[in-house]
N, C-alpha and C positions, 0 to 999 in steps of 0.2 A: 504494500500500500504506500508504504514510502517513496519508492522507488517512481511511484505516478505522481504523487505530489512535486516531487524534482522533477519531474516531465515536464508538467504543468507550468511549473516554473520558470523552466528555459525557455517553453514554451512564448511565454510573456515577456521573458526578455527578447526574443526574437521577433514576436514581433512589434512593441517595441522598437528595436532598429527598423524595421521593415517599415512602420509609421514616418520614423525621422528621414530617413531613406526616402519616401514616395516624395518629398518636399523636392526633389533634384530634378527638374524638366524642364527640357527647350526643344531641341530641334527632336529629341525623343523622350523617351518617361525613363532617363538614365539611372533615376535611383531603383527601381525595380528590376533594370538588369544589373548592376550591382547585388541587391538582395539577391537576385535568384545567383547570382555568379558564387556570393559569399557560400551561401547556405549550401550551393551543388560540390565545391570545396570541403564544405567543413562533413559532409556527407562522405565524399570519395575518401576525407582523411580518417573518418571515424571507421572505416573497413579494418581497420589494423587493430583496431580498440576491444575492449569487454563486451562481451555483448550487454551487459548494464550502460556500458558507457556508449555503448550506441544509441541507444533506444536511447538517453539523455540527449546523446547529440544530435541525433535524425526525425526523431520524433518529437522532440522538443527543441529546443534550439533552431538547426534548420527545418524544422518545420511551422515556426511561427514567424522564421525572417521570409523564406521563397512565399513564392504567390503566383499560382498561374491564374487563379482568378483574375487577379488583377494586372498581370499582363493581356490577358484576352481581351479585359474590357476598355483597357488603355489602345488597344491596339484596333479595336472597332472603332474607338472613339478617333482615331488619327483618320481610321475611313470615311466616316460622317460626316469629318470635316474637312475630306476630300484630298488628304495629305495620304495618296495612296504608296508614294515613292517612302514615304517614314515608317507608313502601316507594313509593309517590306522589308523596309530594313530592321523593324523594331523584333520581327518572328526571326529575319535571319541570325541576327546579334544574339537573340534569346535563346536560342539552342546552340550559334557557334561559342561563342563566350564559352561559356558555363561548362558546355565539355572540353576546353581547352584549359579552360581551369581542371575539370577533372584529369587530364590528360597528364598535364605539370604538376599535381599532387600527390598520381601514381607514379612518375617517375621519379621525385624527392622520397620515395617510402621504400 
């Protein structure tokens, strides 16, 4: 039971950053690929971990900073307003990123 209440916990710190985080937007919603980049990182780095300390850090932690919710909806939102060349690059960034952080995290381990 404890072990969920520190879930919970990372949880809330994570997102947390993910809140301070979404403040970051111009030509795209850069604090959300951020979040997603940290939390895909801090995910590929917790494979080496306890599995206690996974489930703290994948299930709490990066899991309250990522968001694909709110990539999706950020990224409708660039369509709607007709910024389809950003709505593009926002999906491409959003998956290349994140796994080239994954990529550079399995190779430091």
């Amino acid at each position: 039971m404890v072990e969920f209440l520190i879930v919970a916990a990372f949880g809330g710190v994570g997102a947390l950053a993910r809140g301070l985080l979404s403040k970051f937007n111009g030509y795209l919603p850069w604090g959300i690929l951020a979040a997603n980049t940290i939390a895909t990182a801090i995910a590929a780095w917790a494979l080496v971990a306890s599995p206690q300390l996974q489930l703290i850090l994948v299930a709490g932690l990066a899991g309250g900073l990522s968001t694909f919710s709110t990539f999706v909806q950020q990224t409708w939102k660039l369509i709607i307003d007709g910024r389809k060349l950003a709505s593009f690059l926002n999906v491409f960034l959003n998956l290349v990123v994140p796994s080239t952080a994954v990529a550079l995290v399995m190779l430091c381990l």
